[in-house]
C-alpha positions as CSV (number, residue, x, y, z in Angstrom):
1,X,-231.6,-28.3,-117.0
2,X,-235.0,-30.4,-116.7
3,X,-233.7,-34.0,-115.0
4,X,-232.3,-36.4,-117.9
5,X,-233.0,-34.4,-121.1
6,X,-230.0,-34.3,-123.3
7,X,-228.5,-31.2,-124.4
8,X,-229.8,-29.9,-128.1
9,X,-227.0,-30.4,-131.0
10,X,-227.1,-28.7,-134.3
11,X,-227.5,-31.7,-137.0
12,X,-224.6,-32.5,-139.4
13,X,-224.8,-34.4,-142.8
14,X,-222.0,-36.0,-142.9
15,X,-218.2,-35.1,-141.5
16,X,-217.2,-32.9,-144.9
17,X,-220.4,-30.9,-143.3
18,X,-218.8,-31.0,-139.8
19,X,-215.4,-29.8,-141.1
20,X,-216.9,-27.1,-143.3
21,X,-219.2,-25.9,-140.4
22,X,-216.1,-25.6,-137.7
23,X,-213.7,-24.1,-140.1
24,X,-217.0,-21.3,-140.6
25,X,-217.9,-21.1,-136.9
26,X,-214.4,-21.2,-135.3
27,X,-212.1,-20.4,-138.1
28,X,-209.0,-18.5,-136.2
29,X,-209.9,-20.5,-133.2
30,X,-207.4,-22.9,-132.6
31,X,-207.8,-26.7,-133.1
32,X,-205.1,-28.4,-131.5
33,X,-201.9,-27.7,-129.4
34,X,-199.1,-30.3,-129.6
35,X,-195.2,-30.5,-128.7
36,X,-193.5,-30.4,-131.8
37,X,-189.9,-32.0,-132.4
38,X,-188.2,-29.5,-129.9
39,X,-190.8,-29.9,-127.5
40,X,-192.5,-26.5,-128.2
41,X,-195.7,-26.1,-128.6
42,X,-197.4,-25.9,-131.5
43,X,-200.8,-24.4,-132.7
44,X,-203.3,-25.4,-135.7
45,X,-206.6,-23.7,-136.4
46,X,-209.9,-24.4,-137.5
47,X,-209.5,-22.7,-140.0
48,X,-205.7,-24.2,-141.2
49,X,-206.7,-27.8,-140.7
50,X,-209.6,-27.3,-143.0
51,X,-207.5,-25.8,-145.6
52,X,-205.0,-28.3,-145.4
53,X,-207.6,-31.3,-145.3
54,X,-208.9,-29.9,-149.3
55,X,-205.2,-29.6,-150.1
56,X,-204.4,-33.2,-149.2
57,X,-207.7,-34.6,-150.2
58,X,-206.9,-32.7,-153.7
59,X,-203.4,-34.5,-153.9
60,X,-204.6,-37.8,-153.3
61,X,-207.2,-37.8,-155.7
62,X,-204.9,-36.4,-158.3
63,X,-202.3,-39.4,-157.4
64,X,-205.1,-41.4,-158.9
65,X,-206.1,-42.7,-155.1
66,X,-209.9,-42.2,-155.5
67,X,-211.5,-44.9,-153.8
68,X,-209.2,-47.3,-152.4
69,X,-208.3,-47.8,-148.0
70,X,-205.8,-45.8,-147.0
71,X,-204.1,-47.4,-143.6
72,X,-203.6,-44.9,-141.0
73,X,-200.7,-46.3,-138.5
74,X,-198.5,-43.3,-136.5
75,X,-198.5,-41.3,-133.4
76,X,-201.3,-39.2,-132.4
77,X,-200.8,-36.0,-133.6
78,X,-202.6,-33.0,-135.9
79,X,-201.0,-34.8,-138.7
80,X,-202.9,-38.1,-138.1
81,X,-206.0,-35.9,-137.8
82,X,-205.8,-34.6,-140.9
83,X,-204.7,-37.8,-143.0
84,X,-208.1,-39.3,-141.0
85,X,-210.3,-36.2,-142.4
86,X,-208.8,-35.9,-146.0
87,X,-209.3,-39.6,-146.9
88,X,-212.7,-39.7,-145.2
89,X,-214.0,-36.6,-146.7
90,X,-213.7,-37.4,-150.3
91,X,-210.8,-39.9,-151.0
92,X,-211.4,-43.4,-150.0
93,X,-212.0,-45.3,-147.2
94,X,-209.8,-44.7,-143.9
95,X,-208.4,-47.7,-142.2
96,X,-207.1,-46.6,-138.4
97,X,-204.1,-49.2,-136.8
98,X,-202.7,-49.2,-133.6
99,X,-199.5,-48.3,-133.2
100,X,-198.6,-51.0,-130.9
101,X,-199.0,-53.9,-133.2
102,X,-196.4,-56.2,-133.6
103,X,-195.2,-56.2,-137.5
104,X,-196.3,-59.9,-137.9
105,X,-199.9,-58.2,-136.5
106,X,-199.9,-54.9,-138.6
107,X,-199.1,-57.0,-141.9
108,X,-202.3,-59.5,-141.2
109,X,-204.5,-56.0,-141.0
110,X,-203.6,-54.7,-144.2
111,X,-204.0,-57.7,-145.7
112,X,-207.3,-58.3,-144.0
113,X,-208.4,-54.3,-144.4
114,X,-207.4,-54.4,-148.4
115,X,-205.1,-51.5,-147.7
116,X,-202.8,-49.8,-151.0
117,X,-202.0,-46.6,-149.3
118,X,-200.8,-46.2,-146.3
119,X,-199.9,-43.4,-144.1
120,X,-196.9,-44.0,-141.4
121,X,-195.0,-42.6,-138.9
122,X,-191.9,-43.7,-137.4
123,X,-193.1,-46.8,-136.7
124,X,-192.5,-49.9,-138.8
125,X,-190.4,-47.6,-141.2
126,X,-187.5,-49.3,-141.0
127,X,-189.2,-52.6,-141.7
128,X,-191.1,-51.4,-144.7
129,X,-189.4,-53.6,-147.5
130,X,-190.7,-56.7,-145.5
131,X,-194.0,-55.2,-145.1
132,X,-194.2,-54.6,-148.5
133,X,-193.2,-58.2,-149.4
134,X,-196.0,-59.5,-147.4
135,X,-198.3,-56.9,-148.7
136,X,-198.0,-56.8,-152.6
137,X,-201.1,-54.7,-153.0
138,X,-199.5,-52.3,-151.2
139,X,-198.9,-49.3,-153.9
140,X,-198.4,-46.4,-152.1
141,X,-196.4,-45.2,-148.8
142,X,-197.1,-41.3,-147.3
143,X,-194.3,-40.3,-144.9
144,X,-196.1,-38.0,-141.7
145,X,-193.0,-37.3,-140.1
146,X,-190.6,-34.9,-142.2
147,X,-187.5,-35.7,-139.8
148,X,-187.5,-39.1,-141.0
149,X,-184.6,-40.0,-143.1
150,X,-186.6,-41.0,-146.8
151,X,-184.8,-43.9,-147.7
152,X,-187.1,-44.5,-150.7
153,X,-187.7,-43.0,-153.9
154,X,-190.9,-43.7,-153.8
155,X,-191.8,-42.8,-150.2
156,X,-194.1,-39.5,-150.4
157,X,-193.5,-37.1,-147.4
158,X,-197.4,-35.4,-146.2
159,X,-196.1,-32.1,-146.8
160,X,-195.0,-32.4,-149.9
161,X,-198.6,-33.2,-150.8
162,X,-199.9,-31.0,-148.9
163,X,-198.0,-28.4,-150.8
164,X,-198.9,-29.7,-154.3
165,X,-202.6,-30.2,-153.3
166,X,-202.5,-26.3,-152.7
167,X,-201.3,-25.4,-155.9
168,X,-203.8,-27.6,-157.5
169,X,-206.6,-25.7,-155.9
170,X,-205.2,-22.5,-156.3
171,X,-205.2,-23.5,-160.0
172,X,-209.0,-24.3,-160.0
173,X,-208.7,-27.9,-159.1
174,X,-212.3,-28.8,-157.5
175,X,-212.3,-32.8,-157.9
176,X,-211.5,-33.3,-154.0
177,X,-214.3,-30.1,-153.3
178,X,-216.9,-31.7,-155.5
179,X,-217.2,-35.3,-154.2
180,X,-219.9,-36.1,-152.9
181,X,-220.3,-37.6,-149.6
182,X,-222.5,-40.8,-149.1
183,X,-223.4,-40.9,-145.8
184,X,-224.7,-44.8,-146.1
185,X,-222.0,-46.3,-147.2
186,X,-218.8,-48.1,-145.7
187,X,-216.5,-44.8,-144.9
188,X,-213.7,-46.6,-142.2
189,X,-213.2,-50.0,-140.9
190,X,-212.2,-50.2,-137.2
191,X,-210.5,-53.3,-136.4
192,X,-211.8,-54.6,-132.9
193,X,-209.1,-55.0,-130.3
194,X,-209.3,-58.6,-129.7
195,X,-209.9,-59.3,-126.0
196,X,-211.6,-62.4,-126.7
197,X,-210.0,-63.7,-130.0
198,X,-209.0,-62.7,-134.1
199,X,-209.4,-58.8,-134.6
200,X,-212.5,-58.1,-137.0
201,X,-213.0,-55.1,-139.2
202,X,-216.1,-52.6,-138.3
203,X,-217.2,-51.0,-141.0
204,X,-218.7,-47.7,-140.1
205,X,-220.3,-44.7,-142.1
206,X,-220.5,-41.2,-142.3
207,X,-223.8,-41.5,-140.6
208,X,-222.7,-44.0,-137.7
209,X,-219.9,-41.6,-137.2
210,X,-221.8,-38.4,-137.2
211,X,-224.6,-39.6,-134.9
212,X,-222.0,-40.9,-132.1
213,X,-220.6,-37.3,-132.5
214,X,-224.2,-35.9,-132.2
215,X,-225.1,-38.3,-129.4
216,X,-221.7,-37.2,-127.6
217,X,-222.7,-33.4,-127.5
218,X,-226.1,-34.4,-126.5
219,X,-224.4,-35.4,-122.7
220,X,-221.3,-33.6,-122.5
221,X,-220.2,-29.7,-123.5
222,X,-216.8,-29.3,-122.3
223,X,-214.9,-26.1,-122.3
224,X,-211.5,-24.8,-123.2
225,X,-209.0,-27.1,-123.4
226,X,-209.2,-31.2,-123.4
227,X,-206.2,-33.3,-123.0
228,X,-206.1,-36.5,-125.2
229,X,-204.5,-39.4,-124.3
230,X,-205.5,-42.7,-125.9
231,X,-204.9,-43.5,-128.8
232,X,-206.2,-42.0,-132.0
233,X,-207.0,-45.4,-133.7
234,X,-209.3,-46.6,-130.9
235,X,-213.0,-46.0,-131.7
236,X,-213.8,-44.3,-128.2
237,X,-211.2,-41.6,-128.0
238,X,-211.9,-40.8,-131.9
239,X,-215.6,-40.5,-132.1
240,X,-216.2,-39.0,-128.3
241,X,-213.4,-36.9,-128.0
242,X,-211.0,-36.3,-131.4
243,X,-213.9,-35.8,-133.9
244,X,-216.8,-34.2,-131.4
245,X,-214.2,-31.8,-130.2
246,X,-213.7,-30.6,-133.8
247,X,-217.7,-30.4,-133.4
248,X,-217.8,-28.2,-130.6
249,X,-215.1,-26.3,-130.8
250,X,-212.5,-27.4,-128.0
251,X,-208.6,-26.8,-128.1
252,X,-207.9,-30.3,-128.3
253,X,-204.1,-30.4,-126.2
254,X,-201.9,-33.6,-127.8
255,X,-200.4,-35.9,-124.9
256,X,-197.3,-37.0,-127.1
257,X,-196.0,-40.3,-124.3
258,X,-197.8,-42.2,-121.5
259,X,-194.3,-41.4,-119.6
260,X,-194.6,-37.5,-119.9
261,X,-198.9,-37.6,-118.7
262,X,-198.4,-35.7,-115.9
263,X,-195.7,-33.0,-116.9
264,X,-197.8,-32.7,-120.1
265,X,-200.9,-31.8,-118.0
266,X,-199.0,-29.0,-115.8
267,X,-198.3,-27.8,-119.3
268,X,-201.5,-27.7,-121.0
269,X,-203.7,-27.2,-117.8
270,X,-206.8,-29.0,-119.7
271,X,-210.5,-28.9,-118.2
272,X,-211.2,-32.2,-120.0
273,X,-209.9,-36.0,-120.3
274,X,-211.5,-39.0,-121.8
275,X,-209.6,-41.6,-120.2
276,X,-210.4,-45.8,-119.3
277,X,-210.0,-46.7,-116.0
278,X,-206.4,-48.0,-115.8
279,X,-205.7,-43.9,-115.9
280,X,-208.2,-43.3,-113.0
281,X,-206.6,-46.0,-111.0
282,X,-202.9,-44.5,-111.4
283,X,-204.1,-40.9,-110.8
284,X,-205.7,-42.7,-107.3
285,X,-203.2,-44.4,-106.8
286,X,-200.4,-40.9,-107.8
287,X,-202.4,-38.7,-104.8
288,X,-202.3,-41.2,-102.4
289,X,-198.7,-42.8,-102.9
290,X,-198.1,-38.8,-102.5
291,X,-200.1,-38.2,-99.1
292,X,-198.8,-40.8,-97.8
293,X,-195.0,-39.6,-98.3
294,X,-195.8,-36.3,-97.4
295,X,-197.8,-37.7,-94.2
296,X,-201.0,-35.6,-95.1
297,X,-203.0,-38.9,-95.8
298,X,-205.3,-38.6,-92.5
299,X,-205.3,-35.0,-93.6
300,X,-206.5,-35.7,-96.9
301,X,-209.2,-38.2,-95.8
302,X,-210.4,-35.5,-93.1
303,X,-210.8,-33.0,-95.6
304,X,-213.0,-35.0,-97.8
305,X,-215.2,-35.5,-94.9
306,X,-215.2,-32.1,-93.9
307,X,-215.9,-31.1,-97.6
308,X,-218.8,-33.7,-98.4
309,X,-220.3,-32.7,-95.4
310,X,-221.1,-29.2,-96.0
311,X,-221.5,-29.9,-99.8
312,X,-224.8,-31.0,-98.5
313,X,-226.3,-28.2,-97.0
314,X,-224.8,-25.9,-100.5
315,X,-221.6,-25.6,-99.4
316,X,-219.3,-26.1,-102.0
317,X,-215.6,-25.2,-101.5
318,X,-213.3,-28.9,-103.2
319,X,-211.9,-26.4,-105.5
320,X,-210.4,-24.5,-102.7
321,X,-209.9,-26.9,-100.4
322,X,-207.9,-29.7,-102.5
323,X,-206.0,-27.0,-104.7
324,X,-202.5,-28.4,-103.8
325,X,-204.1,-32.0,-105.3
326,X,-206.0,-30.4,-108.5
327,X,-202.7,-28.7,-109.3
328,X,-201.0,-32.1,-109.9
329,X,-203.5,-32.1,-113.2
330,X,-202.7,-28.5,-113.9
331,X,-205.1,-26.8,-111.5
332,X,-208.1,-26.9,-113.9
333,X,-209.2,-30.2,-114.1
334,X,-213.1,-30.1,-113.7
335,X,-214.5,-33.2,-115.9
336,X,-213.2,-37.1,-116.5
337,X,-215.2,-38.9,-119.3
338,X,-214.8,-42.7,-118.5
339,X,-215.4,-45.4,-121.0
340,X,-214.2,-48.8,-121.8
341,X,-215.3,-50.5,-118.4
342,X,-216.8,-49.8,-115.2
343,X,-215.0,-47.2,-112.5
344,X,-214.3,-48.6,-109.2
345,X,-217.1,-46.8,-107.0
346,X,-214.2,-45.8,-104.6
347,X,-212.6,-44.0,-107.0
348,X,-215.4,-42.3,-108.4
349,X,-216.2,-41.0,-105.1
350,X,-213.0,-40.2,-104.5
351,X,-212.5,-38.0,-107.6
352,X,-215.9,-36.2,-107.0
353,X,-214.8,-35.7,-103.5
354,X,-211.8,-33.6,-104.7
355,X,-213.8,-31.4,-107.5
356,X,-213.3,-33.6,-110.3
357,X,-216.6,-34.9,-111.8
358,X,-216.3,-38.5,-114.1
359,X,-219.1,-39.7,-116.4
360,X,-219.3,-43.2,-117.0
361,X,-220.4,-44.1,-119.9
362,X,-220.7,-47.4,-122.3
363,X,-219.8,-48.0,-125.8
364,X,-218.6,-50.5,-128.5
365,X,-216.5,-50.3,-131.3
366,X,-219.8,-51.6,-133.5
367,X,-222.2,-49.0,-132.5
368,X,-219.2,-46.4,-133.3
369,X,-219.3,-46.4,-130.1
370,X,-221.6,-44.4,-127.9
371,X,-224.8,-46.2,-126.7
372,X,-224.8,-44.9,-123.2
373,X,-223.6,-41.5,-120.8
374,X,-224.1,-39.8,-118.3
375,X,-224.4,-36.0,-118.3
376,X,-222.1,-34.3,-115.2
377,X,-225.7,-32.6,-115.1
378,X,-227.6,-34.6,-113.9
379,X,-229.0,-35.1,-110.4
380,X,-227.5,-38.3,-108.5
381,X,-225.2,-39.9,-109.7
382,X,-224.5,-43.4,-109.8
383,X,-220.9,-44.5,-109.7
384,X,-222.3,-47.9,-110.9
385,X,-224.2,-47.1,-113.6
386,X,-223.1,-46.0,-117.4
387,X,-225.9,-44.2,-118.0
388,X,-228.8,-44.0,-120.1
389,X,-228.9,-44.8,-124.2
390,X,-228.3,-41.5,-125.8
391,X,-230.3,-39.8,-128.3
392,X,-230.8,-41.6,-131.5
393,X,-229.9,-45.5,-129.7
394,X,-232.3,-47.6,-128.1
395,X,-231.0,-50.3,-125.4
396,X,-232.8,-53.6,-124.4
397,X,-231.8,-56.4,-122.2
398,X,-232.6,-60.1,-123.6
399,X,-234.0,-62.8,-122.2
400,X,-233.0,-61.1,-118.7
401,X,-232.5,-63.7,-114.9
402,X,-234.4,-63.2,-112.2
403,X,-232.3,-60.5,-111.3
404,X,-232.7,-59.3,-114.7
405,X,-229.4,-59.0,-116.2
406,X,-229.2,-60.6,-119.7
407,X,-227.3,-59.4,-122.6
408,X,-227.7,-55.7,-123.8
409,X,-228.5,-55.7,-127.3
410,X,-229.1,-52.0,-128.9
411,X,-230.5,-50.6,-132.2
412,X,-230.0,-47.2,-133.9
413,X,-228.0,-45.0,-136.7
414,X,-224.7,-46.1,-134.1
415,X,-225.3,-49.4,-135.5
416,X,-222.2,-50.4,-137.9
417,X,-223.0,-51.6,-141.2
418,X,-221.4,-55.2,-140.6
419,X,-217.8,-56.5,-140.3
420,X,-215.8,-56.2,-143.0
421,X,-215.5,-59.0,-145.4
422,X,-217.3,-61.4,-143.3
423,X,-220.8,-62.1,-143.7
424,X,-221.0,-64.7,-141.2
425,X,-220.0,-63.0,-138.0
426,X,-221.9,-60.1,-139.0
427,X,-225.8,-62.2,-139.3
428,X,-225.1,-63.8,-135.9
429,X,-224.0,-60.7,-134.5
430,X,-227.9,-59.5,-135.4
431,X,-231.0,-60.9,-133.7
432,X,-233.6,-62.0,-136.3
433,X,-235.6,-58.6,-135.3
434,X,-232.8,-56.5,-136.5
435,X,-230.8,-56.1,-132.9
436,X,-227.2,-56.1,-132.7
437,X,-225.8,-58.1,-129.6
438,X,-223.2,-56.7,-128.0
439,X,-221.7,-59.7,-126.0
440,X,-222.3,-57.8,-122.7
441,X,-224.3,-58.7,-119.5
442,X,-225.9,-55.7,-117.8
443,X,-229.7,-55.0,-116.6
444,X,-231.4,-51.2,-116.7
445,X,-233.2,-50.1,-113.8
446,X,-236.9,-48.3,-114.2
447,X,-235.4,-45.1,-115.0
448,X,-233.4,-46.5,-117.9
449,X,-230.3,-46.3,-116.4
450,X,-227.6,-49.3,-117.9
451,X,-225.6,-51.6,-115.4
452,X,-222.7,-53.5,-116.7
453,X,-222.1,-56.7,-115.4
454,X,-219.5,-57.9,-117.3
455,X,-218.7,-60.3,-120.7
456,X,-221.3,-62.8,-121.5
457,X,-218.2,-64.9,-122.6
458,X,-216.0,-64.2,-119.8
459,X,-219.3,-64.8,-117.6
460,X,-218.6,-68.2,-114.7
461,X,-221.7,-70.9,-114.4
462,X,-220.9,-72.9,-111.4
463,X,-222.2,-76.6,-110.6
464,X,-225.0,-74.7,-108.3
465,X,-226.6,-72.4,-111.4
466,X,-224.9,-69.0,-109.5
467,X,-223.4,-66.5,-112.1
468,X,-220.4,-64.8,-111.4
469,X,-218.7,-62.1,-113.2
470,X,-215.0,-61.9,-112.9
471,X,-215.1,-58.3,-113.7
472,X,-216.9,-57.4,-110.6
473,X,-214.5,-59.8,-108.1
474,X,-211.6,-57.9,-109.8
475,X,-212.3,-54.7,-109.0
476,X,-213.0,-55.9,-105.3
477,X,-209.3,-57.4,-105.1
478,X,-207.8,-54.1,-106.8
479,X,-209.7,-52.2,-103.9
480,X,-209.2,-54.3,-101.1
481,X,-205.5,-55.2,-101.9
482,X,-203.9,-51.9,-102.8
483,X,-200.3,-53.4,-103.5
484,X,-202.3,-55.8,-106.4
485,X,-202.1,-53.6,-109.8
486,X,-203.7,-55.6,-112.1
487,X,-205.6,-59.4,-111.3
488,X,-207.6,-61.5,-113.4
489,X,-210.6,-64.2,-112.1
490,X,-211.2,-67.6,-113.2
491,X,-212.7,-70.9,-112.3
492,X,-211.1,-73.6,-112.3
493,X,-212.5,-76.6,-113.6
494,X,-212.9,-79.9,-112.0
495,X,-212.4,-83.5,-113.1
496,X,-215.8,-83.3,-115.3
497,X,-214.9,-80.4,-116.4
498,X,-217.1,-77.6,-115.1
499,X,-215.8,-74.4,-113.8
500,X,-216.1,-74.3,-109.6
501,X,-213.0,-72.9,-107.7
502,X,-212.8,-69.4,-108.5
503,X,-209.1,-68.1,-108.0
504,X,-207.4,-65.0,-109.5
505,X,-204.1,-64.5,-110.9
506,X,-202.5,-61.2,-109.3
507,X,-199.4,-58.4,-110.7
508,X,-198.6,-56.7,-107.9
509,X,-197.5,-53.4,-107.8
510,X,-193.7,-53.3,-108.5
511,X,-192.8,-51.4,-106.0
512,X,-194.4,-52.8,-103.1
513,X,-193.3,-56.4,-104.7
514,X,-189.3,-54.8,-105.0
515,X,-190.0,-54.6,-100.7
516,X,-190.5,-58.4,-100.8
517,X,-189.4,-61.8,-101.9
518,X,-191.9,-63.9,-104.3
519,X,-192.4,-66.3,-100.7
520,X,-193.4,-63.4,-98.5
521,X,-195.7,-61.8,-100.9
522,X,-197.5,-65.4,-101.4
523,X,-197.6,-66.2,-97.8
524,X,-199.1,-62.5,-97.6
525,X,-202.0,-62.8,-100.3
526,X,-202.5,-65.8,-98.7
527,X,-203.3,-64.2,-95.3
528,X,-205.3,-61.3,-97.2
529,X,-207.3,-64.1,-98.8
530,X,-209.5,-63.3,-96.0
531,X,-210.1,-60.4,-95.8
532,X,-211.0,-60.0,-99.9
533,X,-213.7,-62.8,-98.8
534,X,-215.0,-61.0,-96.3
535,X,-217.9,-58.8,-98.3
536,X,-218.4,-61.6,-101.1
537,X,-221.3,-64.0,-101.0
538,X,-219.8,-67.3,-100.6
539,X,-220.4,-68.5,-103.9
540,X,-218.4,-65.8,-105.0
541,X,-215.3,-66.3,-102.5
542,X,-212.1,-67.5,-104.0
543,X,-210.0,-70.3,-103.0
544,X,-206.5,-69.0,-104.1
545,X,-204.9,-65.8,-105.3
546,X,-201.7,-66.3,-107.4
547,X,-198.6,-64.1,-108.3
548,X,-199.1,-63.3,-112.2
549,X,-195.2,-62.7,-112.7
550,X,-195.4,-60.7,-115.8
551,X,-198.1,-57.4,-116.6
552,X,-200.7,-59.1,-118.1
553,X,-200.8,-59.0,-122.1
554,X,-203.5,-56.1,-123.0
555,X,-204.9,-53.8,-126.0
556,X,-204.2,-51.0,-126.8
557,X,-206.9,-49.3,-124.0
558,X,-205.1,-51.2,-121.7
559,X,-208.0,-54.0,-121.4
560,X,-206.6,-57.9,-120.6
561,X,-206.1,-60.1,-123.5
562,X,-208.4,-62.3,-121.4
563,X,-208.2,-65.6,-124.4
564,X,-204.9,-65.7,-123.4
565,X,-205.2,-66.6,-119.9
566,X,-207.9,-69.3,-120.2
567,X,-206.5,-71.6,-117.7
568,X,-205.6,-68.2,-115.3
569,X,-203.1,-66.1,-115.5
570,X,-199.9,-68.5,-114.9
């Protein structure tokens, strides 16, 4: 393919159009595969979830649910899929939660998202009568799992509905069919994750939605199976992966618990992930814990040598080479979609070393959320780049430094329509020229290639004028000090007030830290301090690294609750 031209996509309306043009061009092929209550797998089909998504969207609308948000809090599953497509396609406005909420949390979301219906799982069943004393507008509860013991009357169970939508439709019933869709207007609210403060509600369209599913094909075209394992409610694994899979066709595989990732993936032998980088770092960190056990590490490291060597005059034998590696991800493991923030370069190179190829890419929840991707296509790769802006987006960096980095602002059909219910943060989330700022410090080199930097709010001015980004330090520490899981970097301030010792606060790996007492894993960060200095300019050395005793609090993509270490991470 010609050198950065995006692949050509197939325009949809709206995602009624998507659904009605995968049930048509993949009909028998099947959808999803999933574990189902005694861990076998089951299968749904284009064409089956289609079906199923009029019958719902036919009950709802019969319930007299027309119109209203319709909370979607559960397990990822087909189930959740199909609540997602049924309201969005002609019943109201869908409302995704994260499962991981606490119950005080979940309540101040469907209060803040105006939800009456809501569709659960397991979760927060059993505290559903205080949920519903907090939530008085709260009309109506739909049951997804059918194993559930119903302890209320007037609990609705999915397939129940699902049954009586059926029968509705089969009687001539075309309310649900005949809605029409208008692409323009407020469809979802995505609540933002809250790394830097109070979650706010995206509001989104069939139009945002459809041209971050467009803009997704446009870069990558996987085959066969994917594997999904983030969760459903989070913008990037439903709009890049969940919903354009459904676009192009892929057997989306169903990862049912972070504990089972691996076993799951021997199972389903996927081609495909979209994954942060907390997942990168424990697959790393998985091969080499396993060289080293099985003293093959020098091996390992020889090899890639060997291999990168003769990739360059066309040799290309990874896949045969590092099969005994490959086969810990099911053998067929070709392509790692990375979003959320930047890959480690090491990492990256260490994952195309082996036949495994990662994207980077860059997105927010308010552009729904693509802005930027690489295509596995193109020629050099840059493990420190996220791309360039995909099709239908346009990118610019404001009032850039000399090195120009400023913030990366972007404009396009991506764009959401505000946040909900808030007309404040939404016009100083806008430039006066119609921009929306994303918070984030990056530059774009000549080519249009993006560069992330890091948070403009997280972002450290010392006394000298020097810009540091935390982000960047952090990944150097997680590199350079392989027993040091997670670490965040602050400055601390001095007696006026202004930030100038940078330190970090450190969780170490557990199991290196069960080998040694809280003293002699201080006295040997403190040695190591050194040696993390060693490659940082001096303005961005540190002066301290400190034992964070507890895993850091985090969203649900795994990314640091950083408000809640203002003062570090103690």
């Amino acid at each position: 393919m010609p050198r950065y031209k995006f692949y050509k996509v197939e325009p949809v309306d709206d995602l009624r159009h998507l659904m009605e043009r995968s049930a048509h061009k993949y009909c028998n092929h099947i959808a999803y595969r999933e574990f189902g209550h005694d861990r076998t797998i089951e299968v749904v089909s284009y064409k089956m979830l289609y079906k199923r998504m009029n019958f719902l969207g036919t009950a709802l609308i019969d319930m007299g649910l027309q119109g209203k948000h319709f909370g979607i809090v559960a397990d990822n599953s087909s189930l959740w899929v199909l609540s997602y497509l049924s309201v969005i396609n002609g019943a109201g406005v869908v409302v995704p939660l994260d499962k991981e909420l606490t119950t005080p949390q979940f309540i101040e979301l469907i209060q803040k998202g105006d939800i009456e219906v809501l569709f659960l799982g397991e979760r927060f069943y059993d505290e559903l009568d205080a949920i519903r004393r907090e939530c008085p507008n709260l009309s109506t509860v739909i049951l997804l799992d059918p194993l559930v013991e119903r302890d209320y009357e007037d609990v609705y169970l999915l397939y129940e509905l699902i049954r009586k939508g059926a029968r509705l439709l089969a009687e001539g019933d075309r309310r649900y069919l005949d809605v029409e869709i208008d692409r323009e207007a407020m469809a979802e609210i995505l609540f933002t994750s809250g790394t830097t403060g109070a979650n706010k509600g995206v509001m989104l369209s069939h139009k945002n939605i459809t041209s971050c599913i467009l803009a997704s094909t446009g870069v990558i075209q996987p085959k066969k199976e994917t594997f999904s394992v983030l969760p459903f409610s989070h913008s990037y694994e439903l709009s890049c992966h969940i919903l354009t899979g459904l676009y192009q066709g892929a057997t989306i595989t169903i990862n049912d618990s972070l504990k089972h990732v691996a076993e799951n993936m021997l199972e389903f032998k996927p081609y495909f992930l979209t994954v942060v980088p907390m997942f990168l770092e424990a697959f790393y960190r998985s091969v080499q814990r396993e060289a080293k056990r099985t003293h093959l590490a020098k091996h390992l490291s020889y090899g890639i040598t060997f291999s990168n060597l003769i990739r360059k005059v066309g040799i290309d034998q990874r896949r045969y080479f590092f099969k005994p590696v490959l086969e810990k991800f099911g053998g067929n493991l070709e392509m790692l979609i990375v979003g959320g923030a930047p890959v480690a370069p090491h990492i990256f190179d260490f994952f195309s070393s082996i036949g495994i190829e990662i994207a980077n890419g860059y997105g927010i929840t308010e552009c729904s959320p693509l802005v930027c991707a690489w295509n596995i296509e193109w020629k050099g790769k840059n493990a420190y780049s996220v791309g360039k802006a995909v099709t239908g987006c346009e990118v610019r960096i404001d009032n850039p430094d000399q090195d120009g980095v400023g913030e990366i602002q972007v404009k396009g059909d991506n764009v959401m329509l505000g946040y909900y219910k808030d007309e404040k943060a939404t016009e100083v989330s806008f430039t006066d020229d119609g921009w929306f700022r994303t918070g984030d410090l990056g530059y774009m080199d000549k080519k249009g290639f993006v560069y992330i930097n890091g948070r403009l709010k997280d972002l450290i001015i010392l006394p000298n004028g020097k810009n540091v980004y935390p982000e960047q330090i952090e990944d150097h520490i997680r590199h350079t000090l392989d027993y040091v899981k997670e670490c965040l970097v602050y400055a601390a301030e001095d007696k006026t007030g202004r930030q100038s010792a940078i330190q970090a606060a450190c969780y170490l790996d557990p199991e290196w830290a069960a080998l040694h007492s809280p003293e002699e894993a201080q006295e040997i960060m403190k040695k190591d301090l050194n040696e993390v200095n060693k490659t940082l300019p001096s303005y961005m050395q540190l002066t301290k690294l400190e034992i964070q005793a507890e895993e850091f609090i985090k969203t649900s993509t795994h990314k640091i609750k950083r408000y809640k270490y203002k003062a570090g991470g103690n």
